[in-house]
C-alpha positions in Angstrom: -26.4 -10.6 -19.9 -23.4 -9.1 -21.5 -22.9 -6.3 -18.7 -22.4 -9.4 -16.7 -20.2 -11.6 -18.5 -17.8 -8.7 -19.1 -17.5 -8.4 -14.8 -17.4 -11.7 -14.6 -14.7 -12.1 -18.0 -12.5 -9.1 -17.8 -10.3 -8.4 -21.0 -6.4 -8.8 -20.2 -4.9 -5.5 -20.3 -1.7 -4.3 -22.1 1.3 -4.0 -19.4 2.2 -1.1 -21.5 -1.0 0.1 -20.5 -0.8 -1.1 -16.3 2.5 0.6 -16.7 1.5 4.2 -17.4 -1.5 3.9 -15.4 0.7 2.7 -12.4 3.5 5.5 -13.2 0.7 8.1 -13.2 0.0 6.5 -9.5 4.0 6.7 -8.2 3.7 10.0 -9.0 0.7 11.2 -7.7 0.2 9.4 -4.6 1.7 11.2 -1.7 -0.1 10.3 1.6 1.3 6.7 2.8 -0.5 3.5 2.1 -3.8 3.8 3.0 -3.6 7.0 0.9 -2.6 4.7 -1.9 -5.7 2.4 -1.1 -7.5 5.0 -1.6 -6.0 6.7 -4.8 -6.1 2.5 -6.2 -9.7 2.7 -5.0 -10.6 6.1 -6.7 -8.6 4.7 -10.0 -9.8 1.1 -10.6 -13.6 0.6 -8.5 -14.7 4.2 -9.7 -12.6 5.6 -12.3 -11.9 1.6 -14.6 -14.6 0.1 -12.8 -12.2 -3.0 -12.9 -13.3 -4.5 -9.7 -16.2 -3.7 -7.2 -15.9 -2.8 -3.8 -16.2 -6.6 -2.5 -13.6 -8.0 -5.0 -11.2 -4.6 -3.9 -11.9 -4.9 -0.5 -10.8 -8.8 -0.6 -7.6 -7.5 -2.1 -7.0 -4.9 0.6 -7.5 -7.7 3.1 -5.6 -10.5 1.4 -2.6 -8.1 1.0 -3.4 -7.2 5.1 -2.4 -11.1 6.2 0.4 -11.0 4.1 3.9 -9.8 4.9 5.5 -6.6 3.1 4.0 -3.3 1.8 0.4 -3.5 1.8 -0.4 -1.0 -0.9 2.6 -2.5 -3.3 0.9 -5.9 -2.7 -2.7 -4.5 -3.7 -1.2 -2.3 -6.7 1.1 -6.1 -8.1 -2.3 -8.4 -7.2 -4.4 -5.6 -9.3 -1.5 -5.7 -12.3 -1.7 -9.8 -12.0 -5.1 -10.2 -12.3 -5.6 -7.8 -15.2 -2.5 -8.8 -17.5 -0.5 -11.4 -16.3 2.9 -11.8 -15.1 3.7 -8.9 -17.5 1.3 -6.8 -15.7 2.1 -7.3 -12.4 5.8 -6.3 -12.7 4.4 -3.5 -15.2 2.1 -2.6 -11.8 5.2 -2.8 -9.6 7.7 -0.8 -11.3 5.3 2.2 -12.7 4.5 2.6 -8.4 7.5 2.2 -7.4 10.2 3.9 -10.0 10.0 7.3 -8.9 10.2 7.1 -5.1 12.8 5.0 -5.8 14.5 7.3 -8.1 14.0 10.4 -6.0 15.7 8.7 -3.2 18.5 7.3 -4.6 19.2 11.2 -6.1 19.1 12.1 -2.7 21.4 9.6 -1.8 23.7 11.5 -3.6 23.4 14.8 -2.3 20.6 16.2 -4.4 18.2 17.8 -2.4 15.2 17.3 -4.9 12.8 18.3 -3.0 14.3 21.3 -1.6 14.3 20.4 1.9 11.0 19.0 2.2 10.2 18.8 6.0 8.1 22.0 6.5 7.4 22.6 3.3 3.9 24.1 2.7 3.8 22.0 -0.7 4.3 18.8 1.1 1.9 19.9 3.6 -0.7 20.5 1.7 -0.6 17.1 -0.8 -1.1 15.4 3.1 -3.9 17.4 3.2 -5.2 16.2 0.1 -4.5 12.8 1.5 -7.0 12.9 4.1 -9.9 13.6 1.6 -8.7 10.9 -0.4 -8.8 8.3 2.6 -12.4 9.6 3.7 -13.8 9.3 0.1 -12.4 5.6 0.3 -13.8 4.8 3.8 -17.0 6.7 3.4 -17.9 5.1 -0.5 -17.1 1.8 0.5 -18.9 1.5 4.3 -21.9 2.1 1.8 -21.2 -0.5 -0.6 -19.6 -3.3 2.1 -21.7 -1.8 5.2 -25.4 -1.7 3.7 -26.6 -3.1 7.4 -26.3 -2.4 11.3 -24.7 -5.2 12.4 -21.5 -4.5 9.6 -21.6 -1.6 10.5 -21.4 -1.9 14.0 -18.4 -4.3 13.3 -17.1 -1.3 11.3 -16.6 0.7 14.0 -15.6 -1.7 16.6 -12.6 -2.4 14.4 -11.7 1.2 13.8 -12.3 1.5 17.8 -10.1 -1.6 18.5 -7.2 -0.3 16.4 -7.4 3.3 17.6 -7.7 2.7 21.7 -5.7 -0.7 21.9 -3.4 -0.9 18.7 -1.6 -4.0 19.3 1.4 -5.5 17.7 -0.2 -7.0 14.6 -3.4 -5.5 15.5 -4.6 -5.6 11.5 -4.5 -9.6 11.0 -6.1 -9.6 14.9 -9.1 -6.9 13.4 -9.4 -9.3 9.7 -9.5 -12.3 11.8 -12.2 -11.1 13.6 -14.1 -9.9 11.1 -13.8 -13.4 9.1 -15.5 -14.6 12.6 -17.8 -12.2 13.2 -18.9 -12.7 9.8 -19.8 -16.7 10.1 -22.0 -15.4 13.0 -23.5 -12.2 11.2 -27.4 -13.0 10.0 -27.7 -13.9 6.5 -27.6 -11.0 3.8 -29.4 -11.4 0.8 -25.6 -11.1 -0.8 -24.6 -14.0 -2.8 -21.2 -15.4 -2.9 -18.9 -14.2 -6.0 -18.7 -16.4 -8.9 -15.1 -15.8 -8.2 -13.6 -15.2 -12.1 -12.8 -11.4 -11.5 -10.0 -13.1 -9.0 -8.1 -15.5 -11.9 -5.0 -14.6 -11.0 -4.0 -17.6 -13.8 -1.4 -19.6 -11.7 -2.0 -23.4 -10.9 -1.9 -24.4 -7.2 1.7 -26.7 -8.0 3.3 -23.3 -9.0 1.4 -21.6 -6.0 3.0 -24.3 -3.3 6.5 -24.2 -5.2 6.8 -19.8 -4.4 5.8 -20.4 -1.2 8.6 -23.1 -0.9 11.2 -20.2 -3.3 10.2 -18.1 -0.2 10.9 -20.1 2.8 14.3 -21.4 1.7 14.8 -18.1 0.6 14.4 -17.0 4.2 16.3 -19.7 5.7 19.0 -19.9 3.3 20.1 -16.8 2.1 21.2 -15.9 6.1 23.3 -19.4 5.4 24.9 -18.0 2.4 26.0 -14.7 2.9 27.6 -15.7 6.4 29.5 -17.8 4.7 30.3 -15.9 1.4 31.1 -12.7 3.3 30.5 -10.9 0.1 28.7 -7.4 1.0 26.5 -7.5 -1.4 24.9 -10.7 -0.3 24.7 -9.8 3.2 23.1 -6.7 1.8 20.3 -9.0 0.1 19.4 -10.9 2.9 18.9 -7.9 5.5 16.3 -6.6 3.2 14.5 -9.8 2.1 14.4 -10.7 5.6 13.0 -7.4 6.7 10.2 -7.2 3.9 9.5 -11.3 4.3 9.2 -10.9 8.2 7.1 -7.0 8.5 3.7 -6.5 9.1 1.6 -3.7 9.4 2.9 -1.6 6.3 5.9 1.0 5.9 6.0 2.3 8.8 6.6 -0.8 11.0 9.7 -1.2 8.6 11.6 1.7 10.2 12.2 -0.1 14.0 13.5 -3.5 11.5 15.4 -2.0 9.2 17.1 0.2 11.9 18.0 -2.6 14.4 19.3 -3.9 11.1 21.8 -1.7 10.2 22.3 1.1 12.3 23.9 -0.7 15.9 26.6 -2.9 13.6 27.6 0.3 11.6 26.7 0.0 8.3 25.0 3.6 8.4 24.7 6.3 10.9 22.0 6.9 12.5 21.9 10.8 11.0 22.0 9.5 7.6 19.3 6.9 8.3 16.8 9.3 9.3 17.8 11.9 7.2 16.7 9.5 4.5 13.5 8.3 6.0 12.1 11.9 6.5 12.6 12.4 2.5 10.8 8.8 2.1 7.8 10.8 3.5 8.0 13.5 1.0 8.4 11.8 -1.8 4.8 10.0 -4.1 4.3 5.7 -4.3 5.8 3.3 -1.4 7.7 4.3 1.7 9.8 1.1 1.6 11.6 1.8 -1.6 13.6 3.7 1.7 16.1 0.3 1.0 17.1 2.6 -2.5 18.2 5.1 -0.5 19.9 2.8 2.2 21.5 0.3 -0.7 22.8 3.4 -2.2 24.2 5.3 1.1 25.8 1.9 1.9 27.6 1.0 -1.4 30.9 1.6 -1.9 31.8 4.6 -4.2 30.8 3.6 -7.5 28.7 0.9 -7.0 25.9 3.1 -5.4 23.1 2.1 -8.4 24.3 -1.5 -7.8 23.4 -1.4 -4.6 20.4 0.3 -4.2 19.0 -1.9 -7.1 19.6 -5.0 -4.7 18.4 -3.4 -1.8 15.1 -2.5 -3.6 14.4 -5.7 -5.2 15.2 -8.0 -2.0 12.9 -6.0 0.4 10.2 -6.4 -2.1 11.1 -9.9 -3.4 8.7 -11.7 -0.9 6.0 -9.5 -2.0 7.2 -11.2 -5.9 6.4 -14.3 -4.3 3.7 -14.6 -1.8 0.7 -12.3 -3.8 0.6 -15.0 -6.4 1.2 -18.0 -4.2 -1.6 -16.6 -2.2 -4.2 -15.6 -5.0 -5.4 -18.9 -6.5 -6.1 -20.2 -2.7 -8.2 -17.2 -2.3 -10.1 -17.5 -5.5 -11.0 -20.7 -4.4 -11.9 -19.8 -1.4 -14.3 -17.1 -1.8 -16.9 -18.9 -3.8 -17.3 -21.0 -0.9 -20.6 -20.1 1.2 -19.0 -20.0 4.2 -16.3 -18.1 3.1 -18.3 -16.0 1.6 -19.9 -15.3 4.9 -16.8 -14.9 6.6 -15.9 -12.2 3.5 -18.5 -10.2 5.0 -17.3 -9.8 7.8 -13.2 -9.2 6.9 -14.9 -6.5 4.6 -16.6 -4.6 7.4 -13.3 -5.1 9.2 -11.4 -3.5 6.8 -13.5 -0.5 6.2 -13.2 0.5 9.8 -9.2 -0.5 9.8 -9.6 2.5 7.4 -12.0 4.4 9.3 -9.3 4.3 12.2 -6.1 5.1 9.8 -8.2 8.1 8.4 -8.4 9.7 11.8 -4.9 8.4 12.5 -2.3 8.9 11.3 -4.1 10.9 8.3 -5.7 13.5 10.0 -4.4 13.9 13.4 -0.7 13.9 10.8 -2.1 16.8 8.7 -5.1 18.6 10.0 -3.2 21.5 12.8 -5.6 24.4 11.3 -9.0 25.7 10.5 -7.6 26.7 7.4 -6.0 23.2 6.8 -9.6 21.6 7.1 -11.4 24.1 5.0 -8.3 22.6 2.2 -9.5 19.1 3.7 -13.0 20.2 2.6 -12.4 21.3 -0.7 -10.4 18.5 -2.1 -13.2 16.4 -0.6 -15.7 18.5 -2.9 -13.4 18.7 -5.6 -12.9 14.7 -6.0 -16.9 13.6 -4.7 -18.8 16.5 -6.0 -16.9 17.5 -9.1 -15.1 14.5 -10.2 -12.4 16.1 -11.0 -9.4 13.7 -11.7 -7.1 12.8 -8.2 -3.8 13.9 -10.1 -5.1 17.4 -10.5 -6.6 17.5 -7.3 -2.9 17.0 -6.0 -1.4 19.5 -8.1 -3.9 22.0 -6.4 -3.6 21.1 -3.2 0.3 21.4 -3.4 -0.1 24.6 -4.4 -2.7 26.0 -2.2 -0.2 24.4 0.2 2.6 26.0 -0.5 0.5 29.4 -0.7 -0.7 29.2 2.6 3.0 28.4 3.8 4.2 31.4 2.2 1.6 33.5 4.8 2.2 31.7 8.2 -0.6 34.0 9.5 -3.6 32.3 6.8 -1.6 28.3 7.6 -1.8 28.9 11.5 
């Protein structure tokens, strides 16, 4: 009886306490965002036993339909629910700080990571990525797969994303699975009581940031065409860019560069220059607008600017995750949602299942000697248990060994 009213009542934590967690995460998790699902996974369902798979996976897909950065939306919705207001911005800047801080040094002409493209290090934490993505998929298709026909769904949705990858092909996969599910044969699951998810905001406050963000969207546009002030116009590229992506970091790159590389505000040298060291560096690939808000600015006002470029790209994210979250709590106590949830579940362990082939492994694996790496970090994290943040540290340098002897890397 108490086991289960502590699940079902979880203490509020400290956002002292999300914040060092969440730092530890920025920089640690190298690998993109469904690295970071996995490193969250590995940290909160195993590690803090926080949430169970069902309640994570439900994140993972809430944060899916959502525009912005997927894993920044999981990592700010995990911070809410555990402590607040206070947590969630705890959550946001502990993941976030030191890409952002990395890239804004590079900005200004500090190579940090001493050249990073062909790096062995670098190679070799993307290594350690994959084995971090296949614990996720693997641990949680036995916790939200447990039967054939999930399963099956499983793989039709890692199929469907890696042979027909649509536009939007994510919310096309979850939708599917929420329908799939309704149809699926009843499991002896029951629905969640739903109390793990109090993300304590009242459905008035929910409806009045979802209002914040659509005047946001229509009028900031409004305002800085007529203010002209750079700043502004600054501002609204990136909130319109984060409010309007889907799909994660990666789909940011075509949006932001329509954005601001045909009117001039950045060459197109500098802009990918900058998005290659986005790759390099631990936590979220879009705090990219640090680097771009600092490379823009006018001389002095580089910090400035790359503060306001960061904020406004994820400033939609602020407001949607916990506009959206009471809804959903609502939601998935209902029996037929509940059945649908089975279904979006098994949909997104095989969107996982498809990301871990690619872009994980077909990105990282080139070697027999890079999947015997692949191996070993597997072992070291399933078998041993030995902490992620370590496992990283050895697998940059094993990495950067084998780069120093081109024969063993090739």
């Amino acid at each position: 009886m108490n086991t289960q009213l502590q699940e079902h009542t979880p203490d509020r934590i400290s956002w002292f306490e999300i914040l060092v967690i969440f730092l530890k995460l920025g920089c640690t998790s190298f690998g993109g965002p469904v690295a970071h699902i996995g490193y969250f996974r590995t940290e909160f369902v195993e590690r803090r036993k926080w949430f169970d798979d069902g309640t994570y996976s439900e994140l993972v897909a809430l944060c899916q339909f959502l525009p912005g950065p997927a894993s920044s939306q999981v990592g700010f919705a995990i911070g809410l629910l555990r402590g607040g207001i206070p947590g969630a911005l705890a959550a946001w800047i502990g993941f976030t700080l030191p890409s952002a801080a990395l890239l804004v040094a590079f900005a200004y002409g500090v190579t940090v990571a001493g050249g990073a493209e062909g790096q062995g290090w670098l190679h070799g934490l993307k290594l350690v990525a994959v084995a971090v993505v296949a614990q996720a998929a693997l641990q949680m298709g036995r916790s939200l797969c447990p039967d054939a026909p999930r399963a099956t769904l499983a793989v039709c949705a890692a199929a469907f994303m890696l042979m027909v990858a649509p536009a939007y092909g994510q919310l096309l996969v979850i939708v599917a699975g929420a329908i799939a599910g309704l149809l699926l044969p009843k499991s002896g699951d029951t629905p969640p009581t739903g109390t793990t998810m109090k993300p304590g905001i009242g459905t008035k406050t929910a409806l009045a940031l979802f209002a914040l963000f659509a005047g946001l969207l229509v009028g900031l546009p409004l305002l800085a065409a007529q203010s002209g002030q750079p700043l502004l116009q600054l501002t609204d590229i990136f909130y319109r860019v984060g409010a309007l992506v889907f799909g994660g970091g990666h789909i940011v790159l075509p949006m932001l560069q329509a954005e601001i590389v045909p009117p001039g505000i950045i060459g197109n040298d500098a802009f990918l220059a900058g998005y290659g060291m986005a790759q390099a560096v631990p936590g979220p690939l879009f705090t990219f607008a640090a680097y771009l808000g600092a490379v823009i600015a006018p001389s002095g006002s580089e910090i400035p600017y790359a503060a306001a470029a960061l904020l406004a790209i994820f400033f939609s994210s602020f407001l949607l995750v916990p506009a959206a979250l009471p809804f959903w709590a609502k939601l998935r106590g209902n029996s037929k949602a509940h059945a649908a949830l089975r279904g979006v579940n098994a949909a997104v362990v095989g969107l996982i299942l498809a990301a871990l082939y690619d872009p994980v492994f077909t990105g990282a694996v080139v070697s027999p000697a890079d999947f015997a790496l692949v191996a070993a970090a597997y072992l070291a994290l399933a078998a041993w248990k030995l902490p992620p943040w370590l496992v990283v540290l050895l697998g940059a340098l094993v990495g950067w060994g084998l780069g120093s002897f081109p024969g063993m890397a090739g």
